[in-house]
C-alpha positions in Angstrom: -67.0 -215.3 28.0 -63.4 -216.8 28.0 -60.2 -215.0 28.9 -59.1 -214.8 25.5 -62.1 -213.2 24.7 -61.8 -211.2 27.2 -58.8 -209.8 26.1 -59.5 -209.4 22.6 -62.1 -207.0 23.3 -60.1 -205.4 26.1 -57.6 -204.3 23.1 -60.4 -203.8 20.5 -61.6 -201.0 23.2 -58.8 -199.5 24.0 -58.0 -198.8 20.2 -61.2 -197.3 19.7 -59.9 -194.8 22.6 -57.2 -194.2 21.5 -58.1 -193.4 17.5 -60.9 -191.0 19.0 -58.1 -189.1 21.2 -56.1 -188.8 18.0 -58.4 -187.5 15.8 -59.5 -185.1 18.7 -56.1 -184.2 19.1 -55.2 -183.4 15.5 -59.2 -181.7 15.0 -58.0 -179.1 17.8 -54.3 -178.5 16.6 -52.8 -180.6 18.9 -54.3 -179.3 21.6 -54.7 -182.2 24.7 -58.5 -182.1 25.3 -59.2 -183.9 28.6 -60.9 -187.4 28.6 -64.4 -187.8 29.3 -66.2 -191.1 31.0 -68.1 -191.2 28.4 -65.8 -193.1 26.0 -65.0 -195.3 28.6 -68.2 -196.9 29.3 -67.3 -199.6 26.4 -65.3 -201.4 29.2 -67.9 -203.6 31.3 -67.2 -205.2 34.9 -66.4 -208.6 34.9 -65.0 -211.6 37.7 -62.5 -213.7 36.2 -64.2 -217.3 35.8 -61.5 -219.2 36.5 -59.6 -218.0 39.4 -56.2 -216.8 38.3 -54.3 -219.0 39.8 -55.5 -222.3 38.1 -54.4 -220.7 34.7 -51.2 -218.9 34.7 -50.0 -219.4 38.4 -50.6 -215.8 39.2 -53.0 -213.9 41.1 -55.7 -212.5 38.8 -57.5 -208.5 39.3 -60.4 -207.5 38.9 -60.3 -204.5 35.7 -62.0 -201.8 37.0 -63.6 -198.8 34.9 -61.8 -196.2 36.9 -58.3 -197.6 36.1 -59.1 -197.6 32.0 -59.8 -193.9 32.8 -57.0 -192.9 34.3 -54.6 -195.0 31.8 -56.2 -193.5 28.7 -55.9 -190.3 29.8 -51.9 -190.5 30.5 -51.7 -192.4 27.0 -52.6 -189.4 25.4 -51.1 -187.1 27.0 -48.2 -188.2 26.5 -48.6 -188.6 23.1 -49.5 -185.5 22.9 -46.7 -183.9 24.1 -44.2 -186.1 22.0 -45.9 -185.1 18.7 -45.7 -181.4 19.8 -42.2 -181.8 20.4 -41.5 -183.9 17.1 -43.1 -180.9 15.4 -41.4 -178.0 17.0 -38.1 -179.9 16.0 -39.2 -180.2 12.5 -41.7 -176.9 11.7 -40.8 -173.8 9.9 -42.0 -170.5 11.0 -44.1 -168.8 8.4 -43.7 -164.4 8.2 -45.1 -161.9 5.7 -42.1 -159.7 4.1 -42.6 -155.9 2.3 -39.7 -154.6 0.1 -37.5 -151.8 1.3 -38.9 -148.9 -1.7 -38.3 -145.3 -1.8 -40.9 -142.8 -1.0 -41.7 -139.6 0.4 -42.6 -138.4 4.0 -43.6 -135.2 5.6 -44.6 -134.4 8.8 -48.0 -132.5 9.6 -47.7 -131.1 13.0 -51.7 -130.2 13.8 -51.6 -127.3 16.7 -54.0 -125.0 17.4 -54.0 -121.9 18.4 -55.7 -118.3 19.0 -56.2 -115.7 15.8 -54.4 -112.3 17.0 -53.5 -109.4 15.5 -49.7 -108.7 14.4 -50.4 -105.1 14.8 -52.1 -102.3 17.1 -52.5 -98.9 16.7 -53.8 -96.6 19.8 -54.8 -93.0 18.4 -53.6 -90.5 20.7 -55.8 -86.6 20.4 -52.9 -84.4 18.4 -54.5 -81.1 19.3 -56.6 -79.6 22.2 -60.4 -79.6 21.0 -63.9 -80.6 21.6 -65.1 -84.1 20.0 -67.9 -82.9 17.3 -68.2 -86.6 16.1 -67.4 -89.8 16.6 -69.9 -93.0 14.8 -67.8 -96.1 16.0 -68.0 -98.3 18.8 -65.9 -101.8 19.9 -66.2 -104.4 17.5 -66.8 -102.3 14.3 -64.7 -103.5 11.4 -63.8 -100.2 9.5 -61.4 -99.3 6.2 -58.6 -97.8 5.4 -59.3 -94.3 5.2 -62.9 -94.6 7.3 -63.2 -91.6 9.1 -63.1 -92.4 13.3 -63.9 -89.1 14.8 -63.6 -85.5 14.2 -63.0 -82.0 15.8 -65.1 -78.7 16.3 -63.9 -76.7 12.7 -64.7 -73.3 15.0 -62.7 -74.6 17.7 -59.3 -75.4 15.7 -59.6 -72.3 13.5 -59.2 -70.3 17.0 -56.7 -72.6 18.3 -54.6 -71.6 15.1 -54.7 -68.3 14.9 -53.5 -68.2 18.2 -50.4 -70.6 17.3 -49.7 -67.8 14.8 -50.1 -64.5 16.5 -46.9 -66.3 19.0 -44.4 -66.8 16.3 -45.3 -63.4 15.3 -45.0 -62.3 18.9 -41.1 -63.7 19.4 -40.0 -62.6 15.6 -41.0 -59.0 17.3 -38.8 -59.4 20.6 -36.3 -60.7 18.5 -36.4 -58.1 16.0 -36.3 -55.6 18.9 -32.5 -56.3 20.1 -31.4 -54.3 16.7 -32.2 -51.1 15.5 -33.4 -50.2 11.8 -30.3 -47.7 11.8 -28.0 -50.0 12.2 -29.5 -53.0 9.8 -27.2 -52.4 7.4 -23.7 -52.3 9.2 -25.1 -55.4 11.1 -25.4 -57.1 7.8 -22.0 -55.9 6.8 -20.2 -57.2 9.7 -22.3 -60.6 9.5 -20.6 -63.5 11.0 -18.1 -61.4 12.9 -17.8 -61.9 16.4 -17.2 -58.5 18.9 -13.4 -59.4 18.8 -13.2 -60.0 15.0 -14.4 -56.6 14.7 -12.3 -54.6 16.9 -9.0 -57.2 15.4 -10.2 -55.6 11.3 -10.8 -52.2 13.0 -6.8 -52.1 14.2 -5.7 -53.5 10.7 -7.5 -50.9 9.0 -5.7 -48.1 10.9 -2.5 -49.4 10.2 -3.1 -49.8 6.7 -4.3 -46.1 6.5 -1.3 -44.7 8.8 0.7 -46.9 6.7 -0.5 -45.5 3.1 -0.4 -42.0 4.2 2.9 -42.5 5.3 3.7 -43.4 1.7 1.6 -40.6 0.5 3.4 -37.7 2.7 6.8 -39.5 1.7 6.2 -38.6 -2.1 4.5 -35.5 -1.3 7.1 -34.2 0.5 9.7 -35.3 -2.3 7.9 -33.1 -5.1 7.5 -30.2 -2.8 11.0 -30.2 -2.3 12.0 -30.6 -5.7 9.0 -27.8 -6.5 11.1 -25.4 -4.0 14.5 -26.6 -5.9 12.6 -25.0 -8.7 11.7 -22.0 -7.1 14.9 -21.4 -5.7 16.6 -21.4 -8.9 14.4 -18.6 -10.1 15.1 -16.9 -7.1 19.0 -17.1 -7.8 18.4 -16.4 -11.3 15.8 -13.1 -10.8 18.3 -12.2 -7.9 20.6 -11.3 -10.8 18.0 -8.7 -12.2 17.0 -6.7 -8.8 19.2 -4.2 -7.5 21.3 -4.8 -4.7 19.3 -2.9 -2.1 16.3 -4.5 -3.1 17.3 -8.0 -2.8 15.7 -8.0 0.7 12.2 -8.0 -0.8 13.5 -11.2 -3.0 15.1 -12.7 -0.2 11.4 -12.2 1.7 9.8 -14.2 -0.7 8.1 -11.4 -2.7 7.8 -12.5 -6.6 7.0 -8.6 -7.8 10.2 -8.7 -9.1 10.2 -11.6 -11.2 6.7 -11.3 -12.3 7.9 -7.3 -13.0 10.9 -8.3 -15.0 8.7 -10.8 -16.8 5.7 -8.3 -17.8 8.1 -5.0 -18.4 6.3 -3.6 -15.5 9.1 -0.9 -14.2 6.6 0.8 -11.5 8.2 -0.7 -8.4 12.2 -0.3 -7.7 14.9 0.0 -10.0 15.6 -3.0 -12.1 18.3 -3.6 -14.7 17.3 -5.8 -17.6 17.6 -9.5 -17.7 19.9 -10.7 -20.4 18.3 -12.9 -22.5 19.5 -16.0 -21.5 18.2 -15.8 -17.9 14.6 -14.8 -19.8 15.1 -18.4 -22.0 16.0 -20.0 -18.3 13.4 -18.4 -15.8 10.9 -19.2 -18.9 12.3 -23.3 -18.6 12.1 -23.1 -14.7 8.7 -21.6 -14.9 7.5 -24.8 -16.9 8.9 -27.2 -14.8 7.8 -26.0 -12.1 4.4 -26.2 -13.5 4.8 -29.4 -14.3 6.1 -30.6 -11.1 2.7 -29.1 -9.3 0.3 -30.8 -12.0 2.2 -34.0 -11.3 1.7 -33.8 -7.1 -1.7 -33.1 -7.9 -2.4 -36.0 -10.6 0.3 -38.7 -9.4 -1.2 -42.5 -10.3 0.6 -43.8 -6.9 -0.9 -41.1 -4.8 -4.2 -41.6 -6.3 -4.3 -45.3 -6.2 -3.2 -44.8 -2.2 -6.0 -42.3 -1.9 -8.2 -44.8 -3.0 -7.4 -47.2 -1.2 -8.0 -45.2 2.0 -11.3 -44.4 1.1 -12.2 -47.5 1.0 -10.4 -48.6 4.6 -12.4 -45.6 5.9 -15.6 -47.1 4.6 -15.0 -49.9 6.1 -14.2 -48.7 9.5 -16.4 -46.9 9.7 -19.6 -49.3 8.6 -17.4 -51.7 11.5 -17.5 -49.1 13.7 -21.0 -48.8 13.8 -21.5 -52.9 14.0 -19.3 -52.8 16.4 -21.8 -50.3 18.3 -25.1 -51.9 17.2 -23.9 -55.5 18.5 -25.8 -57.3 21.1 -24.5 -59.0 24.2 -23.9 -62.1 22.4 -26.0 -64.3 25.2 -29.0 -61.9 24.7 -28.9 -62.4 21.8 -28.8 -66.4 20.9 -31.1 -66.4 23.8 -33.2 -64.1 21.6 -33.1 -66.1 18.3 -33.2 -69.5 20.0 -36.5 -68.6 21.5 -37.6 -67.3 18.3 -37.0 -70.1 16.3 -38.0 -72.9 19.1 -41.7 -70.8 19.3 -41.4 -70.8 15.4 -41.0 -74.7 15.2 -43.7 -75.6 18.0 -46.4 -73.7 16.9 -45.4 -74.1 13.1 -46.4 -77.6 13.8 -49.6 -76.8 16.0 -50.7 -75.0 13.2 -49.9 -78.3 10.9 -51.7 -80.5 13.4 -54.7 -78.5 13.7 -55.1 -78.1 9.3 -54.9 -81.9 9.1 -56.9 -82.6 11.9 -60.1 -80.2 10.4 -60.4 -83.2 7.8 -61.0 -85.3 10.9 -58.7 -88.7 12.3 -58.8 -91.4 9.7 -58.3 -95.4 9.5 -55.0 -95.9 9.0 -55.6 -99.6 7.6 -58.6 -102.4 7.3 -59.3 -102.7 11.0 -61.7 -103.7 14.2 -61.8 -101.2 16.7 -61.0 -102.9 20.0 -61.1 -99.6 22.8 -63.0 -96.2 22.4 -61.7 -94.2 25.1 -63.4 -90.7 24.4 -67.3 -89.5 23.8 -69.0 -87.6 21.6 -68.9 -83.8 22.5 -65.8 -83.8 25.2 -63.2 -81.6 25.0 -60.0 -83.8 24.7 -56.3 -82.7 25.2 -53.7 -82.8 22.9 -52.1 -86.4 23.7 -55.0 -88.1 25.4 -55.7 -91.4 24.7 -58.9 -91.8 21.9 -59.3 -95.0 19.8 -57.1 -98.5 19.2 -57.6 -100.7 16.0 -56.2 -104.3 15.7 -54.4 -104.7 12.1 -56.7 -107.1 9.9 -54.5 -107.3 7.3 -51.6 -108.2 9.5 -53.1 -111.2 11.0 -51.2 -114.1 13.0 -51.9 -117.2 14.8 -50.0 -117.4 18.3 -49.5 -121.2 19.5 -47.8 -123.4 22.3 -45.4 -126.0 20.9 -44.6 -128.7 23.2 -40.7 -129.7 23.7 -40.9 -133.0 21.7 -42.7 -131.0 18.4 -40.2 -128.1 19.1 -37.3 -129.8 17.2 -39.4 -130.4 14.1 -40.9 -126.3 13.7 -38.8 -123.6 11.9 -39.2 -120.8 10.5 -40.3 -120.1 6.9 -42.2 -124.0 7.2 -46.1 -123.5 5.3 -48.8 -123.6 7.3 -52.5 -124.7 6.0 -54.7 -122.6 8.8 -58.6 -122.9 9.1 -60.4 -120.0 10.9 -64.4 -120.2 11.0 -63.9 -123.2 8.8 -62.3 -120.8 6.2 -58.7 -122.2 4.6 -55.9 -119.5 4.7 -52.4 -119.9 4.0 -49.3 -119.4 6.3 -45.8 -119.4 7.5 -44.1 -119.7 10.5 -42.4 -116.7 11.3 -41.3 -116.5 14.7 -40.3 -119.3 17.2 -40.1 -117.6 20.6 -36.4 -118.4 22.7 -37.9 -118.6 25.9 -40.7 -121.7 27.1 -42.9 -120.9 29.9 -45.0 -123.1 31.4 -49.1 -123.7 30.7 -51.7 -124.0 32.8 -50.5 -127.4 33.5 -47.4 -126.7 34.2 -46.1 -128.0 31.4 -43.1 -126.1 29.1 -44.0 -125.0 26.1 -42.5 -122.6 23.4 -44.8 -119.7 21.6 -44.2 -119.9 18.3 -45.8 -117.2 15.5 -47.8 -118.1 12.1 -48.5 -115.0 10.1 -51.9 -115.6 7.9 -50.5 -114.6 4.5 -53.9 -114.0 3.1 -55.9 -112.6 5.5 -59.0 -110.7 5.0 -62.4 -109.5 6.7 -63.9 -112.5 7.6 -61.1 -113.3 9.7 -62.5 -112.8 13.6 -59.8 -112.2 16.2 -59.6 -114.1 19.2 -61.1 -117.2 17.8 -59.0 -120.3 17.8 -57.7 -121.7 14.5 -56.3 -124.9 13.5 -52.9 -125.4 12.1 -51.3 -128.2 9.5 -47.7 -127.2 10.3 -45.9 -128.5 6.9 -42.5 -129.8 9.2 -40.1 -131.9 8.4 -40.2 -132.9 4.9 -38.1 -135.9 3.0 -38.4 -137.1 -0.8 -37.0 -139.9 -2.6 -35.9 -141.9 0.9 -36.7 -145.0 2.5 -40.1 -145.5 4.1 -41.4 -148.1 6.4 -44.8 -148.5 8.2 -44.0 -147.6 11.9 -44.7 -150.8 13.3 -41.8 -152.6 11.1 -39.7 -150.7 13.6 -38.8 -152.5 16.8 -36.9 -150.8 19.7 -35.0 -152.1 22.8 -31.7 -151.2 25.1 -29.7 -151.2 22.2 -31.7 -148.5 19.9 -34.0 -149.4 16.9 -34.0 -152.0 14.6 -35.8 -154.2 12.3 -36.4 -157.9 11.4 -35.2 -158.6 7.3 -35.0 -162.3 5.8 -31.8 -163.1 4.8 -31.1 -167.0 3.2 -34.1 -168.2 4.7 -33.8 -167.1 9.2 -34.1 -164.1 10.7 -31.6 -161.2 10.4 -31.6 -158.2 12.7 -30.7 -154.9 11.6 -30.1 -151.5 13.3 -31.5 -148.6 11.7 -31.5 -145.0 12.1 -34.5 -143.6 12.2 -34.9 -139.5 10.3 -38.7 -137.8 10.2 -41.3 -139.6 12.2 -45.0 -140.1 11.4 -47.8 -141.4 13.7 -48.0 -144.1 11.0 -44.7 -143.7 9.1 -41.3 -143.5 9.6 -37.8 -142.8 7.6 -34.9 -144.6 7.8 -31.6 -142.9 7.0 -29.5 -145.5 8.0 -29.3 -150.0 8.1 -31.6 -150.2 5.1 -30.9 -150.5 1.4 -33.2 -150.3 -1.1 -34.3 -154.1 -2.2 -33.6 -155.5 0.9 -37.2 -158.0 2.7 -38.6 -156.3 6.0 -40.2 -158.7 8.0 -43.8 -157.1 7.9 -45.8 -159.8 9.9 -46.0 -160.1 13.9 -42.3 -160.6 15.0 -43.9 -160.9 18.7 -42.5 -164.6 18.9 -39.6 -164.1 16.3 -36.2 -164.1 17.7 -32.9 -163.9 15.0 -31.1 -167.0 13.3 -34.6 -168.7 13.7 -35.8 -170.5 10.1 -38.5 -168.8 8.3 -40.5 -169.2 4.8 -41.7 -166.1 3.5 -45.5 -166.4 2.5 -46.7 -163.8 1.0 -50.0 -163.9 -0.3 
């Protein structure tokens, strides 16, 4: 073979290489794939057979196999590379977008937690009796109105007879500080104290002192002019009686006049009365008569008259108060006792009629603790049954610090007890945390079941669908179109063709959704594809298909 031919197939062999490490290399995605002897074996061992020398004037080598290899190899490689580069100059990024839309989000907080009652009621023994029946046990759901125990009937009848002979006994002791006499002047001077009495006793006297006073004054006024009277008669018959019986006159003896006046002339000389002194004496004699009828009838004297008969009534029904009166400690001491034994045993005798109908349900229940037996003798106040509430049912749960500032009160609540839906509402979030059994802080927060009923088991666990936070007619994005770093959260949005960066605020959270209150506008392209390798101001073509 000459050299010419040599090297013609030399070349021929190394484009065959080289068009097989291209094809390989665009096949793979530009991936360098290393170079196997295999496609070298087209180059054979050969001597030169001229020496070198004679030819060109230079030494000739000998072309080995292993130095093809090795050439090859760095021939593509290098190409390799320089393509990749060309195309990393030149290539635009592809991404996926999704509209900014407006939608709704809510947050479902799911929390369980253990079924409980709201309310308990422990029925406490309201009288002193033996326990004739009693048909319940723990566990046993009951009514309203179900009966739960009741009393001996014989027992309680005795019990409140006994309640009434002691009111009747401290009415009597009471009764005893007064005497029947006296009932009525008591009554009269009710609401007086010792003092008032004895201060209405000393008015009345001076009222009467003072009335007879007046009395005596007019009295003695009319007897005076009644003797005025008389002594004009006197002067008058004086005229009529002989001088040496004008001693008789002088003592007061009428004979005379009444003599004169009849004709009587029996007694004494007399000389007869003209008849003007008769006329006179006769005048005198009327007005004295008068005069007397008048002290005896006078309206004034009458009306004061009255009047003291009525002050002396009242004395003396004051007087005898005043000495019927109890020492005034004895005596509220008395009536307190009275009426305190009155009120006690006035409701002992209540308790014991209601309790003969024996203690009833006060609601739909389970009985949770019976403290008492059949046929003991119980005391008022000891401890009998307690009920749990069934139709005041709640759900207690432990809310963790991070879903604490999502919960409030009045949020709905979708519960499932014994795989039985009920409805709910938070009602009470607890404003201290304690810690759980791993030491973790957690908050108890209260869901009251708003449609409970029998079926509902306490002490079971439920599940909870807390209806938290709660947003309509806002912007919505996937979670994952949400990137976070140092600088707070943001997401990737085309804008003429590269990547623009925008901060956003981020509202209610989902595990899958998110809202965003702020940095979005409704319109606007979220890169939606993996932004892993994106970086912004780098050229991207949207591709959606």
């Amino acid at each position: 073979m000459s050299e010419n031919k040599k090297d013609k197939n030399l070349e021929e062999n190394k484009e065959v290489v080289t068009n097989e490490a291209v094809k390989e290399d665009a096949a793979e995605t530009a991936v360098i794939k290393e170079t196997t002897g295999s496609t070298a074996e087209v180059y054979d061992d050969y001597e030169e057979a001229t020496p070198p020398e004679e030819v060109t004037g230079k030494k000739k080598f000998k072309l080995k196999k292993r130095y093809i290899v090795g050439g090859v190899a760095a021939v593509l490689i290098l190409g390799a590379i320089g393509r990749q580069f060309l195309v990393g100059q030149n290539q635009v990024t592809m991404v996926e977008t999704s509209p900014v839309v407006l939608g709704n989000i809510e947050n479902v907080l799911s929390i369980s937690g253990t079924v409980q009652s709201a309310e308990t009621k422990t029925y406490f023994s309201e009288v002193a009796a033996p326990i004739e029946t009693l048909d319940i046990k723990v566990g046993d759901k009951v009514s309203s109105g179900d009966v739960l125990y009741t009393y001996d009937t014989e027992a309680l009848d005795l019990a409140e007879k006994t309640a009434q002979l002691a009111i009747t006994q401290a009415k009597g002791n009471y009764n005893s500080l007064y005497s029947a006499v006296g009932a009525a002047d008591r009554k009269y001077a009710e609401g007086m104290t010792a003092q008032q009495i004895n201060d209405r006793l000393d008015a009345i006297t001076a009222e009467i002192n003072s009335l007879n006073d007046k009395i005596t004054e007019k009295t003695n006024r009319i007897n005076q002019t009644l003797k005025d009277i008389q002594n004009t008669q006197y002067d008058i018959n004086q005229n009529s009686i002989d001088d040496k019986y004008e001693q008789y006159f002088d003592a007061g003896s009428n004979s005379y006049i009444t003599r004169n006046e009849s004709g009587n002339k029996t007694d004494g000389e007399y000389k007869e009365p003209s008849e003007g002194d008769r006329q006179m004496i006769l005048a005198l004699e009327q007005t004295y008569n008068d005069v007397s009828y008048a002290l005896k009838t006078d309206a004034e004297i009458k009306s004061w008259n009255d009047q003291i008969t009525a002050l002396k009534e009242e004395q003396s029904h004051l007087s005898s108060a005043k000495a019927a009166q109890v020492n005034g400690g004895t005596a509220a001491s008395s009536k307190a006792s009275y009426e305190s034994t009155q009120l006690t045993q006035q409701d002992t005798i209540d308790k014991l009629e209601a309790a003969k109908e024996g203690v009833k349900a006060d609601f739909n229940g389970v009985v949770t603790e019976v403290a008492v037996v059949e046929g003991a003798t119980v005391t008022a106040g000891a401890k009998m049954v307690t009920m749990a509430n069934l139709e005041d049912v709640q759900v207690a749960l432990s809310v963790s610090k991070s879903d604490l500032p999502k919960i409030a009160v009045g949020q709905k609540v979708d519960i499932t007890i014994n795989g039985k839906a009920y409805d709910g509402e938070v009602t009470k979030i607890s404003g201290n945390a304690t810690k759980n059994s791993n030491g973790v802080a957690v908050v108890e927060t209260i869901i009251k079941v708003t449609n409970p009923d029998n079926d509902i088991i306490l002490g079971v666990e439920a599940t909870n669908k807390i209806h938290a936070e709660k947003a309509d007619n806002t912007i919505v994005l996937p979670y994952e179109y949400i990137q976070t770093d140092a600088e707070g959260d943001y997401v990737y949005v085309v804008e003429n063709g590269v990547v623009t960066r925008k901060n956003v605020t981020v509202g209610i959270s989902t595990s899958t959704e998110a809202q965003v209150i702020e940095g979005l506008s409704e319109g606007d392209e979220v890169i939606s594809s993996d932004v892993s390798t994106l970086t912004e101001g780098m050229a991207v073509a949207v591709n959606n298909m």
